[in-house]
matplotlib code that plots the C-alpha trace (Angstrom):
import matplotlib.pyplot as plt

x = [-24.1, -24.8, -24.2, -21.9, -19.3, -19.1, -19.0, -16.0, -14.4, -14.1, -13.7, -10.6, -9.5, -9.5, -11.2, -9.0, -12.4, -12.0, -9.8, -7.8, -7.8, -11.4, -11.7, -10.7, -14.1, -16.1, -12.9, -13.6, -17.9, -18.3, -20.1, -23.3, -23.7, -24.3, -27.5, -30.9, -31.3, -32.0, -29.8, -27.5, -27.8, -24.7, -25.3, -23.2, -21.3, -18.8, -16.6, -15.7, -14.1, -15.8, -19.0, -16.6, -15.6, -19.5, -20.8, -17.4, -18.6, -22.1, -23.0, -25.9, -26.5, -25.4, -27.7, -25.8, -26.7, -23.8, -24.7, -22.3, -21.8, -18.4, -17.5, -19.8, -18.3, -15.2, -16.7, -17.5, -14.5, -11.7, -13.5, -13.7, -17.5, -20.0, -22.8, -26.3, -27.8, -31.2, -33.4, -35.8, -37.2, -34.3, -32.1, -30.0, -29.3, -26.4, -27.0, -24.8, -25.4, -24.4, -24.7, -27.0, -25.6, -28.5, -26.9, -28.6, -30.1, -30.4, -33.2, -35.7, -34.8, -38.6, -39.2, -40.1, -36.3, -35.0, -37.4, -35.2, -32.7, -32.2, -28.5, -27.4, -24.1, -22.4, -19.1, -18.5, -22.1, -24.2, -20.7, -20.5, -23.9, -24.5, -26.4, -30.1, -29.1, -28.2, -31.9, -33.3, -31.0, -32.3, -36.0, -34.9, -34.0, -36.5, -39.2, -37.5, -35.9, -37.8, -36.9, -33.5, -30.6, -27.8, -24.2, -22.7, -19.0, -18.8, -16.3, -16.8, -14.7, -14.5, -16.1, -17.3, -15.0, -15.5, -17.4, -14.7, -16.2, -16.8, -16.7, -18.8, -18.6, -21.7, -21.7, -23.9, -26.2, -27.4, -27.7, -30.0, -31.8, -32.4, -32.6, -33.8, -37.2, -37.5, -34.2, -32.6, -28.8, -25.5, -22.1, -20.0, -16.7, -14.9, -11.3, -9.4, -6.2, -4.8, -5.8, -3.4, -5.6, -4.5, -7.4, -8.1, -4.4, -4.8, -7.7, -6.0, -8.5, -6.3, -8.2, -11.2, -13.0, -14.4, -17.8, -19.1, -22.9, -25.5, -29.0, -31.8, -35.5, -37.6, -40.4]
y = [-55.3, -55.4, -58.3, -56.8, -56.7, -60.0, -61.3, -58.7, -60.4, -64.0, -62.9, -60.9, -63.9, -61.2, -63.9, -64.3, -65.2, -68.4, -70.6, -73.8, -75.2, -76.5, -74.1, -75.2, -74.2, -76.0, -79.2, -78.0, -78.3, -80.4, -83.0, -80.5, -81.3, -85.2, -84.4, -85.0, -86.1, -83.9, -81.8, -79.2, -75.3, -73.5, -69.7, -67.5, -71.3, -70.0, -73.4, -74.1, -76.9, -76.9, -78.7, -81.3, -82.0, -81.5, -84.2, -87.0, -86.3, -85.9, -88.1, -85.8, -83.9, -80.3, -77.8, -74.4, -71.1, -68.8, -65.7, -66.6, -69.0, -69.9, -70.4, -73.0, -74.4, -74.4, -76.6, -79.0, -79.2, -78.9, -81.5, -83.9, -84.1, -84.4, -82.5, -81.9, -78.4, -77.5, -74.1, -73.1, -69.3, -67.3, -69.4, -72.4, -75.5, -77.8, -81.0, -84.5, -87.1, -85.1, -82.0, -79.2, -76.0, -73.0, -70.3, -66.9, -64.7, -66.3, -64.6, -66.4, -69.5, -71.0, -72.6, -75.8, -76.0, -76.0, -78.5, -81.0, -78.8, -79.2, -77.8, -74.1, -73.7, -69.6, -69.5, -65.8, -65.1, -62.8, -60.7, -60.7, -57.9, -54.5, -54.5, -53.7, -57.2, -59.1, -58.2, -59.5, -62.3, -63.3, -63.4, -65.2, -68.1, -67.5, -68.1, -70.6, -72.9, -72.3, -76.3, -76.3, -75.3, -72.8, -72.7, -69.3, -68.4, -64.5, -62.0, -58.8, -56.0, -52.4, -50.9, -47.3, -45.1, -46.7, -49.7, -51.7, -54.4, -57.1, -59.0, -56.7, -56.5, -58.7, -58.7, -60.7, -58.0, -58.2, -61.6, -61.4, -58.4, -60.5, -64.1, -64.1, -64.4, -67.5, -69.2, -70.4, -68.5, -69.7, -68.5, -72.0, -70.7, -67.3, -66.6, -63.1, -62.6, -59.7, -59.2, -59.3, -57.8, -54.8, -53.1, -53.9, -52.9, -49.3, -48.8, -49.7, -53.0, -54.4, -57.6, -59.5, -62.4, -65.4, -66.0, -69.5, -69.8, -72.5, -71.2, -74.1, -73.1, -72.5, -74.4]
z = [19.4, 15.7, 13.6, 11.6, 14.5, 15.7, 11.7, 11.4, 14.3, 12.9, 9.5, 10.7, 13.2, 15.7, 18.3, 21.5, 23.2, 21.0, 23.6, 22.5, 25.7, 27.5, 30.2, 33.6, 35.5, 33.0, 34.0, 37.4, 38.0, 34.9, 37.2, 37.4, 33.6, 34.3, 36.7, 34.9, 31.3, 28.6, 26.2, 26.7, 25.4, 24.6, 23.4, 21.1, 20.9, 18.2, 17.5, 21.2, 22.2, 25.5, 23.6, 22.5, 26.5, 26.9, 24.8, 26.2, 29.2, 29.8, 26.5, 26.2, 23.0, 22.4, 21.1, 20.5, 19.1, 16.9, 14.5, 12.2, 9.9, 9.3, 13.1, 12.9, 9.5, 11.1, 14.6, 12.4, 10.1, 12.0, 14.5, 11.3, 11.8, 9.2, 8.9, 6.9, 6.9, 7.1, 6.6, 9.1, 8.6, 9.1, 11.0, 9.6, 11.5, 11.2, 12.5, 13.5, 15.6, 18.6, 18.1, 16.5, 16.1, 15.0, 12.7, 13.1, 15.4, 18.9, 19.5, 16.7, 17.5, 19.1, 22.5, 20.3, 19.2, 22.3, 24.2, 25.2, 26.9, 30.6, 31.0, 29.6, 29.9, 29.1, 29.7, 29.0, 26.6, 28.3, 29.1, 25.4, 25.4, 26.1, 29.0, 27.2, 25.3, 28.5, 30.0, 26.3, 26.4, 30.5, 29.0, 26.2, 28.6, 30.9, 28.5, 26.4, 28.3, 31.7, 33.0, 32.4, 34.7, 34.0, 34.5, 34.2, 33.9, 34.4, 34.6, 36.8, 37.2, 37.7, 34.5, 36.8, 34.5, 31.3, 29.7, 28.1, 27.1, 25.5, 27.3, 29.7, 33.7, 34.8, 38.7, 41.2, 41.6, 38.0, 37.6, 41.0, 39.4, 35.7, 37.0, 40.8, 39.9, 38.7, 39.6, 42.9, 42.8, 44.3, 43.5, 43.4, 42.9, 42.3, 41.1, 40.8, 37.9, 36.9, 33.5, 30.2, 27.8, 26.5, 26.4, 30.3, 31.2, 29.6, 31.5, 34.7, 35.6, 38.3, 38.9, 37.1, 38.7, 37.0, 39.1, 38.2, 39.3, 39.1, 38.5, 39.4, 38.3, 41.3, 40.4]

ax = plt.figure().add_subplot(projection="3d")
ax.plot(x, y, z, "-o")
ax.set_aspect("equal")
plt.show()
């Protein structure tokens, strides 16, 4: 996906993926983020409220990565939190006492940023990529945050006709094909809705499951 998209999508407050509620998986297996110290990751982050119910109830600090810049203005304003910024190559990072939020291109932020991360937590960011991204994305983690553990929230449906997405069809199979390598792999929960979204409807999607896994590094 190019930049350019994603920035036309929050400029044009076309951003349904943006919920106002926490969502009720992350309510649901929460516990998982209270193993282990460490920091938690949250990719393509936008201005979630989920990092809010993060950080209350972990009390660890969140780390997230978002490509553009005023979704992460608006996390911190409309949360009442200040900020300072800070420039590091091409990336910009906003920084509290909690949280630190990297504006730019996922993909240069540097192993040394993200350290102290032992949690990753994507509800609905690698369905967000075309599939060549989602491989780039997988190695991204893999190489970057090797220690830490990951809690995916997925949707999968049946995308044979037409690829309808974002957010894109990830099933089990990929995740074992871009992740089995080098984690452990267990499907906690899965639950089937009909979908609402136009764009699934006219496509006739009947039903869409939200997988939730927990990765654990093998080693």
């Amino acid at each position: 996906m190019e930049a350019r998209f994603w920035e036309d999508k929050w400029e044009n407050k076309v951003i349904g993926f943006n919920q106002s509620t926490v969502n009720p998986f992350l309510k649901e297996f929460g516990n998982y983020f209270k193993e282990s110290t460490g920091d938690i990751f949250v990719p393509l982050c936008g201005k979630s409220i989920d990092m809010l119910y993060l950080q209350d109830q972990s009390k660890k600090n969140i780390i997230g990565s978002e490509l553009v810049e005023s979704a992460v203005i608006e996390f911190f304003n409309e949360n009442s939190i200040d900020y300072q910024v800070q420039a590091k190559n091409s990336l910009k990072v906003y920084t509290s006492s909690n949280y630190q939020l990297i504006q730019g291109d996922i993909f240069q932020i540097s192993k040394d940023q993200l350290q102290s991360v032992q949690w990753v937590y994507d509800r609905a960011s690698i369905v967000a990529l075309p599939k060549a991204m989602r491989k780039q994305y997988a190695e991204f983690l893999i190489q970057n945050v090797p220690q830490a553990n990951i809690m995916f929230i997925l949707f999968e449906y049946d995308d044979s006709k037409k690829l309808i997405g974002p957010p894109f069809s990830v099933t089990s199979d990929e995740i074992q094909e871009l992740f089995s390598s080098h984690y452990s792999i267990e499907l906690i929960n899965s639950h089937q809705t009909e979908p609402k979204r136009p764009k699934f409807v006219e496509q006739n999607i009947k039903l869409i499951s939200e997988n939730t896994y927990i990765l654990k590094p093998l080693t």
